[in-house]
PLY file of the C-alpha trace (Angstrom):
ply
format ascii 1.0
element vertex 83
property float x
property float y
property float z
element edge 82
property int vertex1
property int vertex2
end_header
42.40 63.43 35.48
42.54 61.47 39.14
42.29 58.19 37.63
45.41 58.70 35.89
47.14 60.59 38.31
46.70 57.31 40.58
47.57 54.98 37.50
51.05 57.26 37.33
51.38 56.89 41.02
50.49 53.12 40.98
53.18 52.13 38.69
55.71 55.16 39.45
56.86 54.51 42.90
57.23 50.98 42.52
59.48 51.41 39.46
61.48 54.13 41.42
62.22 52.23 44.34
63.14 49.30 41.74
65.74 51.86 39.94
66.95 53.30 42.91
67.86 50.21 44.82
69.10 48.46 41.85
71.76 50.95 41.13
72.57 51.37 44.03
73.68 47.76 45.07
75.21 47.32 40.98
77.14 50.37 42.33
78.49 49.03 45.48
79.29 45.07 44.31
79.69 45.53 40.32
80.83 48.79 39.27
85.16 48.78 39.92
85.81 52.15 40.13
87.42 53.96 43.17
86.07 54.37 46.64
85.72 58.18 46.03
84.12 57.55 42.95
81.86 55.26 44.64
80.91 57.74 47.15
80.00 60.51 45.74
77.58 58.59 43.29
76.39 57.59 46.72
75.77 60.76 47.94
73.86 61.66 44.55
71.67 58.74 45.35
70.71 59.81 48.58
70.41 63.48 47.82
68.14 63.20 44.44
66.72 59.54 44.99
65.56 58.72 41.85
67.16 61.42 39.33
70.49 60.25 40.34
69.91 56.45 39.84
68.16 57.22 36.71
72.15 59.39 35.86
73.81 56.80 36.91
72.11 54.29 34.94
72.31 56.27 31.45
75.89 57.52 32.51
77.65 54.01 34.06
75.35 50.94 33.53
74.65 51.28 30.08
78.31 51.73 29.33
78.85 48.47 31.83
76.23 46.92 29.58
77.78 47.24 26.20
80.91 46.85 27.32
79.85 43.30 28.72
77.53 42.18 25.41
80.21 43.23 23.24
82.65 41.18 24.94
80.42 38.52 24.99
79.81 38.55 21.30
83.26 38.53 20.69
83.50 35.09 22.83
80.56 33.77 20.27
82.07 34.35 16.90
85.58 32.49 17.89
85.31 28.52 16.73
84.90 26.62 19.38
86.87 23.36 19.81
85.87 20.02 20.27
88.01 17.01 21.20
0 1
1 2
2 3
3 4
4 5
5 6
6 7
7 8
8 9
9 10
10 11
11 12
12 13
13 14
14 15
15 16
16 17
17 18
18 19
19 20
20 21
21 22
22 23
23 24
24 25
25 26
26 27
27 28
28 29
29 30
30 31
31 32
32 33
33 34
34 35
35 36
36 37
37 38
38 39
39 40
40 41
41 42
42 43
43 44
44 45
45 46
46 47
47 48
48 49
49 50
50 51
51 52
52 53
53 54
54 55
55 56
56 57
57 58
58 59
59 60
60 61
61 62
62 63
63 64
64 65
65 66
66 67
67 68
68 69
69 70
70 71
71 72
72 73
73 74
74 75
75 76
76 77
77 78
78 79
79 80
80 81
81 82
């Protein structure tokens, strides 16, 4: 039972330090919505640490995600031209 206690704590904090920092900086230099929005996203950050990155990315990064790769398909299937 201690052995994998320490193999979830091993590879846990890591990976929620990893998730918490990396919505928190696609949050302040990718996401475009308002200040206020912003903030209070923020403030769940700070508050819950990892719960409210993990929120935030199921609620606004995936979202950002598809929106981007379905986009980006959409730039794939048109011809391209050559001259």
């Amino acid at each position: 039972m201690g052995i994998l206690f320490a193999a979830i704590v091993v590879l846990g904090f890591p990976s929620l330090r990893a998730i918490f920092f990396g919505m928190a900086i696609f949050c302040a230099f990718k996401d475009h919505t308002s200040k206020g929005n912003k903030v209070m996203w923020f403030l769940l950050f700070l508050g819950t640490s990892a719960i409210g990155s993990t929120v935030y990315y199921f609620a606004v990064y995936r979202g950002y995600i598809k929106r981007k790769s379905a986009s980006d398909a959409g730039r794939e299937s048109l011809p391209h031209l050559t001259c």
